[in-house]
C-alpha positions in Angstrom: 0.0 0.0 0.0 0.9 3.5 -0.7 -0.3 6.7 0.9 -1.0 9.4 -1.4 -3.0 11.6 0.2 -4.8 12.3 3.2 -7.3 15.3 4.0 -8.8 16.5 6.6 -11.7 18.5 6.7 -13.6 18.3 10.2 -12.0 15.7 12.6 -12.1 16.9 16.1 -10.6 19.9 16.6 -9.2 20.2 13.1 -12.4 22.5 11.9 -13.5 23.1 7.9 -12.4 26.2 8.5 -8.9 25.1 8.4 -9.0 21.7 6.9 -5.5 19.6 7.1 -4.3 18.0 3.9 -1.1 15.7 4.2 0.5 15.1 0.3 2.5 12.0 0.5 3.1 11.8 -3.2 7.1 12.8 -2.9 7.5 11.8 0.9 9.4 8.8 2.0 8.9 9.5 5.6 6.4 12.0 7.2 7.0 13.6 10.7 4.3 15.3 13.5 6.1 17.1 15.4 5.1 19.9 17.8 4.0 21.5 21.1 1.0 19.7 23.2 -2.3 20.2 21.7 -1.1 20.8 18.2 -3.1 18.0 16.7 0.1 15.4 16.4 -2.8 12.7 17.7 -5.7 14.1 16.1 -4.2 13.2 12.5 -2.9 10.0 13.4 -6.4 9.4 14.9 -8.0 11.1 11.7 -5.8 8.9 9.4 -6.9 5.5 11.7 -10.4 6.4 10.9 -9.7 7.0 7.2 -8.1 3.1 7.3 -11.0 1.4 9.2 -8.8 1.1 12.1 -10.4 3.3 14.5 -14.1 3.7 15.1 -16.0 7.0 15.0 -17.1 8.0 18.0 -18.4 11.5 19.4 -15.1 13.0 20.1 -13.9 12.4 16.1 -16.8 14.3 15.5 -15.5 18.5 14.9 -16.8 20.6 18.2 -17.8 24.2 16.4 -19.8 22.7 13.0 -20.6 18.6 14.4 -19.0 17.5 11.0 -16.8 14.6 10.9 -14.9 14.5 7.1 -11.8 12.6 6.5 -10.8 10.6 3.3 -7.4 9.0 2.6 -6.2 8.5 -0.9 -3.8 5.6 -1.4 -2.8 3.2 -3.9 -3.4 -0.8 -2.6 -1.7 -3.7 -2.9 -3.2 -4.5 -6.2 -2.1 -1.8 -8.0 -5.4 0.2 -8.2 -6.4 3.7 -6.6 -8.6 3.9 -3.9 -10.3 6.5 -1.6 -11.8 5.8 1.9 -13.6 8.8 3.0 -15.4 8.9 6.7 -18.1 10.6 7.3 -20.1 11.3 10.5 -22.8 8.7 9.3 -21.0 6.6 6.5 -17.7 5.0 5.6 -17.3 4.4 1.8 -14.3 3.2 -0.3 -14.0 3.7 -3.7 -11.2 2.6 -6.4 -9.9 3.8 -10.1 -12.6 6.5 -10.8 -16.0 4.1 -9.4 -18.2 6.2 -8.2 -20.1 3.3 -6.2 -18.8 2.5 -3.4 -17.8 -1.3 -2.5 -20.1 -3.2 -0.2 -18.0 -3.9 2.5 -15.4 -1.9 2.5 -13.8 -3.1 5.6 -13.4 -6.4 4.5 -11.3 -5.0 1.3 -9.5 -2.5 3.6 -8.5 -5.6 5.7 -7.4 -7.6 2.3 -5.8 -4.5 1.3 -4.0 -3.3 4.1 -2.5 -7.5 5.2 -2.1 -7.4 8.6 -1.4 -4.0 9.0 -5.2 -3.6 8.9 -5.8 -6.0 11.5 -6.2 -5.8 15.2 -3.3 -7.0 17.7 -6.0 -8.6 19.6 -7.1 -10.8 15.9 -3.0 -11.6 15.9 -2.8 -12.6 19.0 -5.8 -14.8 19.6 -5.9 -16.0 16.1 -2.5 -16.2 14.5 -1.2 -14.5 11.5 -1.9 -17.4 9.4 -5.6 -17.8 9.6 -6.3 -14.0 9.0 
C-alpha cells in the first residue's frame, strides 16, 4: 500500500475552516512534530479512521460545526487507486474512478491493508496465518 493523500476536513478539533491535507506523493517519511495540543494525535487518529482502524465516536466528531470528514487517498496492494472517506454517518471506499462505493469496505481494507489492517487482539488470539 501507498499513501497518497490524506485530507482533513472536520475531525475533532481540526475545523472546515482550516481543513489539514497531508500530500504524500514525494515523501518517504512523514513527521508530526510539535507542542501539546497541536493536533500530532488528532491526524494519526483522523488517518486511523480513514483506514478502518479506529471507530468514530463522538469525540472524532469536529466541536464548532458537528462534521466529521476525513478521506485517505492511497494506492493498494493490487495496484489500483482507492479513496476511503469517513463521514459522520457513513464510511465508503471507492477505487480507479467508481463512483459506487464497495459493499463492505472493511473487509477489502482488511485484504488490502495484510495485517497492517488488522487488530493486535485478531494476531494474537488467532495467529497471522488464519487471518
Amino acid at each position: 500500500m501507498k499513501l497518497l493523500r490524506l485530507t482533513v476536513n472536520a475531525y475533532g478539533g481540526i475545523s472546515p475552516k482550516s481543513p489539514i491535507i497531508i500530500d504524500f506523493t514525494d515523501s518517504h517519511h512523514v513527521r508530526a512534530e510539535g507542542d501539546n495540543m497541536t493536533f500530532k494525535t488528532t491526524l494519526l487518529n483522523a488517518l486511523r479512521v480513514a483506514a478502518g482502524q479506529l471507530p468514530v465516536t463522538d469525540d472524532a466528531v469536529n466541536r464548532d460545526s458537528g462534521k466529521l470528514d476525513v478521506s485517505l487517498d492511497f494506492i493498494g496492494n493490487d495496484k489500483l487507486h482507492y479513496v476511503s472517506k469517513a463521514t459522520k454517518s457513513s464510511f465508503k471506499l471507492t477505487y480507479e474512478g467508481e463512483s459506487a462505493a464497495l459493499p463492505t469496505p472493511m473487509t477489502k481494507l482488511k485484504e488490502l491493508l495484510g495485517v497492517v489492517g488488522i487488530s493486535p487482539m485478531e494476531i494474537k488470539t488467532k495467529g497471522v496465518e488464519d487471518i
